[in-house]
C-alpha positions in Angstrom: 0.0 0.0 0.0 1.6 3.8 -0.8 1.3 7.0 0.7 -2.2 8.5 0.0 -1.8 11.4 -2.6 -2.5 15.0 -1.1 -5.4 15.1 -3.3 -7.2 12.4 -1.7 -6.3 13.9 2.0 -7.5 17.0 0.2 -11.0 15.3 -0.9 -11.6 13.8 2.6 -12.2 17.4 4.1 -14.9 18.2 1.4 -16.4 14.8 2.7 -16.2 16.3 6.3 -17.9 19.4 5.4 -20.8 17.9 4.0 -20.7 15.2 6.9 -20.9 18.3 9.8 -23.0 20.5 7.5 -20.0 23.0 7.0 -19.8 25.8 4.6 -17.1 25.9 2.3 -17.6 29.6 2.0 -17.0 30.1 5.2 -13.7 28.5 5.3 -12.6 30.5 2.1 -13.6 33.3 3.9 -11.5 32.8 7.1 -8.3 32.1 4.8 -9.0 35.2 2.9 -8.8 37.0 5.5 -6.0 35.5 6.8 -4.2 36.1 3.7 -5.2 39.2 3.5 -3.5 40.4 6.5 -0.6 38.4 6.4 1.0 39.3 3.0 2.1 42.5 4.4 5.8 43.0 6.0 4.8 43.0 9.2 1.7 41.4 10.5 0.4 42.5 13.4 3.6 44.3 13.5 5.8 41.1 13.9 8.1 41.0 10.8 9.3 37.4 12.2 5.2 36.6 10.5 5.9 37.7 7.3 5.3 35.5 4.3 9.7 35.4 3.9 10.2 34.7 7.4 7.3 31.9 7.2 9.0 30.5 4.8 11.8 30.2 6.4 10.0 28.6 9.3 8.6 25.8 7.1 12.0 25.1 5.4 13.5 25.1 8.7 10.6 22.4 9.5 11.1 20.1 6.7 14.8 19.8 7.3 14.5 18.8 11.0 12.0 16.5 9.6 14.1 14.9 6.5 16.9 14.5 9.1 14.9 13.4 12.3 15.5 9.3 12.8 12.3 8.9 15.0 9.2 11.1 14.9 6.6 10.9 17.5 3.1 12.5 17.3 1.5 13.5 20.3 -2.6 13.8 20.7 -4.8 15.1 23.3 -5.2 11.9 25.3 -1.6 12.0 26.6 -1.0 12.2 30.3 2.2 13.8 31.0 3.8 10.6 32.7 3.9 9.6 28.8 6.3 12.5 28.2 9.9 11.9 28.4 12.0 14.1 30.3 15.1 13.9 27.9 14.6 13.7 24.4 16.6 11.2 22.7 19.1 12.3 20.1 17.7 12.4 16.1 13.9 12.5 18.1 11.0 15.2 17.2 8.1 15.9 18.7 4.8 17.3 16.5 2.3 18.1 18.9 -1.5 18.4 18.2 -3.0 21.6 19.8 -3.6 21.6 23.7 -1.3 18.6 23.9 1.5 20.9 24.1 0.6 20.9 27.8 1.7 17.9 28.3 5.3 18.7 27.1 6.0 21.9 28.7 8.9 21.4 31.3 10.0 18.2 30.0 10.8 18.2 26.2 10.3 21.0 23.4 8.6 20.1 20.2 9.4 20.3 16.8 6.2 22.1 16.9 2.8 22.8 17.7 -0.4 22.0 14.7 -3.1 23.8 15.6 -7.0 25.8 15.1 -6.0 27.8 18.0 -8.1 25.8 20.8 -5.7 24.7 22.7 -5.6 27.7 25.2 -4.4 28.1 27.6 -1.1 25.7 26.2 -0.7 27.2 23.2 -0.2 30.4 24.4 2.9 28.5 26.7 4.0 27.6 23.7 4.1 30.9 21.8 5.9 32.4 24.9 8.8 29.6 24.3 9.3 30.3 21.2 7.9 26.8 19.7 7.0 27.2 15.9 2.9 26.7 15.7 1.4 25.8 12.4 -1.6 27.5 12.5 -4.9 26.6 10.9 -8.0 28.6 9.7 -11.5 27.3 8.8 -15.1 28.8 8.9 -15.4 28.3 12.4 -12.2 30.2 13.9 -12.1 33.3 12.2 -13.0 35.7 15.4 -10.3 32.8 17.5 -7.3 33.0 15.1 -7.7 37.0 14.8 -8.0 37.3 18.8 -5.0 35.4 18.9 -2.8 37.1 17.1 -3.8 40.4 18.3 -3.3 39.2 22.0 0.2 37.6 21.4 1.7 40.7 19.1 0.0 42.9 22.0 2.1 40.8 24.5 5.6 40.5 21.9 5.0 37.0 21.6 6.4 36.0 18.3 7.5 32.6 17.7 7.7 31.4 14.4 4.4 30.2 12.3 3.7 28.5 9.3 -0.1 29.3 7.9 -2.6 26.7 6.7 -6.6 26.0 5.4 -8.9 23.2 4.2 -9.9 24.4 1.1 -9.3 23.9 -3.1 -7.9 27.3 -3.6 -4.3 27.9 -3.6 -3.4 31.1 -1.7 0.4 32.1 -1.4 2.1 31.5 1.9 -0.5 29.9 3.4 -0.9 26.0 2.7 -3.6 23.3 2.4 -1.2 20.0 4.2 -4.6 17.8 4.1 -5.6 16.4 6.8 -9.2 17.8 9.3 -8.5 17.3 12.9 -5.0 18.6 14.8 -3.9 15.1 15.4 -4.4 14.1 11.9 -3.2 17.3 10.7 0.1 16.8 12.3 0.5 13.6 10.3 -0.6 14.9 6.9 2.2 18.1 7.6 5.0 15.8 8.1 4.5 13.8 5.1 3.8 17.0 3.3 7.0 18.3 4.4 8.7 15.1 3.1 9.0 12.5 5.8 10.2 9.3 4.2 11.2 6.9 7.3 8.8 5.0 9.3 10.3 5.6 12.9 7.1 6.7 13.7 5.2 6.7 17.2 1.8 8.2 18.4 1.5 9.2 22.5 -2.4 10.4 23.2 -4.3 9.2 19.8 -7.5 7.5 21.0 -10.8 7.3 18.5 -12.7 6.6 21.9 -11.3 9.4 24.3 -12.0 13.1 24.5 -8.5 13.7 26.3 -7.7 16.1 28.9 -6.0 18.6 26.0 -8.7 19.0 23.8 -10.4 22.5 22.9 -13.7 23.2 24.0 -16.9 20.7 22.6 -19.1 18.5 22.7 -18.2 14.8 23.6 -20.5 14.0 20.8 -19.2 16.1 18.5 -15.7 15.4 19.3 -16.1 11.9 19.0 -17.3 11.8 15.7 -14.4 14.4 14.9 -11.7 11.5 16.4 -13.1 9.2 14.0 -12.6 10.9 10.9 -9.0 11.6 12.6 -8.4 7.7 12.6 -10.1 7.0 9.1 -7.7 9.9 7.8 -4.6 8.0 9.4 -5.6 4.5 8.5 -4.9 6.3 5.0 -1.5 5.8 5.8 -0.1 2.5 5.2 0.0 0.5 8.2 -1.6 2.2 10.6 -2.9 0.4 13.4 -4.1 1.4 17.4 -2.5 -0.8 18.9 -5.0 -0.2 22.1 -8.0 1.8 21.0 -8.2 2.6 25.1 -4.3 3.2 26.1 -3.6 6.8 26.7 -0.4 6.0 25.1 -1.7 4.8 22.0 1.5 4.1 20.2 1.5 3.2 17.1 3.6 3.1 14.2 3.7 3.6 9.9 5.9 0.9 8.4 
């Protein structure tokens, strides 16, 4: 079995919209916006966001991740006992969201995938400097703009790569595939080039609304977790090896 393409992660998030009842519309409208306001020089009036120093940011992201020897994902049903407290050499972390929580103090991510939910740990994370890839859709416009307004207010300025869910193609900010965080996080790492299979997921559980997540629903959330797994059995491989471990650890051979 191969690597899904990027068009069929693509496709999978028109099936989610019309699975939730979503708008396409509005998520073209949140990117819009987004782009709109960062193609400038200074966005917010933090130069290190600007579509050059993005850039940068991403390339600097798909080296570490070309050169990492073991990659592990971690989701919002970690418990911080899962965390290491030394990171072994040629080891990165990509973090879904809130699940940054469980890392601060112990080991610092490659970074941080996110919709901006994951407050209050993602605004931890933006104080230490840990690169966020952050994601607009119809449903986070007034959440991403608050967000950025409250970390330029504070000089919070670590370094971001942009992303949406929709067909267009809008410069400097990019569609990785992928719907939820956790599956997100995989989708960016492939997209980035990530050709081993020293792979691990900590806190990726179908059945568990985990102590990290954003704000919902356990209804909603559910269904969201299983479209995160369908996405990831995409991948070749891809098994839980205990649908109801915390650690969920896995791997993509």
């Amino acid at each position: 079995m191969s690597q899904p393409s990027f068009e069929s992660l693509r496709l999978v998030q028109d099936e989610v919209r019309k699975h939730f009842g979503w708008s396409l519309e509005d998520d073209l409208r949140s990117v819009a916006a987004m782009a709109s306001i960062f193609c400038g020089p200074n966005p917010y009036g933090i130069n290190q966001w600007n579509p050059a120093n993005r850039a940068s940011t991403l390339k600097t992201l798909q080296d570490r991740i070309m050169a990492s020897e073991q990659l592990i994902f971690v989701g919002a049903a970690v418990e911080p006992e899962d965390i290491p407290t030394v990171k072994p050499v040629g080891t990165e972390y990509i973090v879904a969201d809130g699940a940054v929580g469980a890392c601060i103090d112990k080991v610092t991510p490659l970074c941080v995938v996110s919709d901006f939910d994951g407050q209050p740990y993602l605004e931890d994370a933006m104080m230490q400097r840990i690169p966020l890839i952050l994601h607009a859709h119809g449903d986070n416009i007034d959440l991403w703009k608050h967000s950025f307004e409250t970390w330029a207010a504070s000089s919070y300025s670590a370094p971001i790569v942009l992303t949406h869910q929709t067909p267009e193609i809008f410069d400097g900010i990019h569609n990785v595939g992928g719907f939820t965080d956790g599956d997100r996080a995989v989708c960016f790492a492939y997209w980035c080039g990530l050709q081993h299979s020293n792979i691990k997921f900590l806190g990726y559980d179908k059945n568990t609304v985990g102590r990290w997540s954003g704000h919902t629903t356990t209804e909603r959330k559910l269904a969201k977790l299983q479209w995160m797994e369908d996405i990831l059995l995409m991948f070749p491989c891809y098994e839980l090896r205990d649908e109801h471990s915390k650690e969920g650890a896995s791997s993509l051979a």
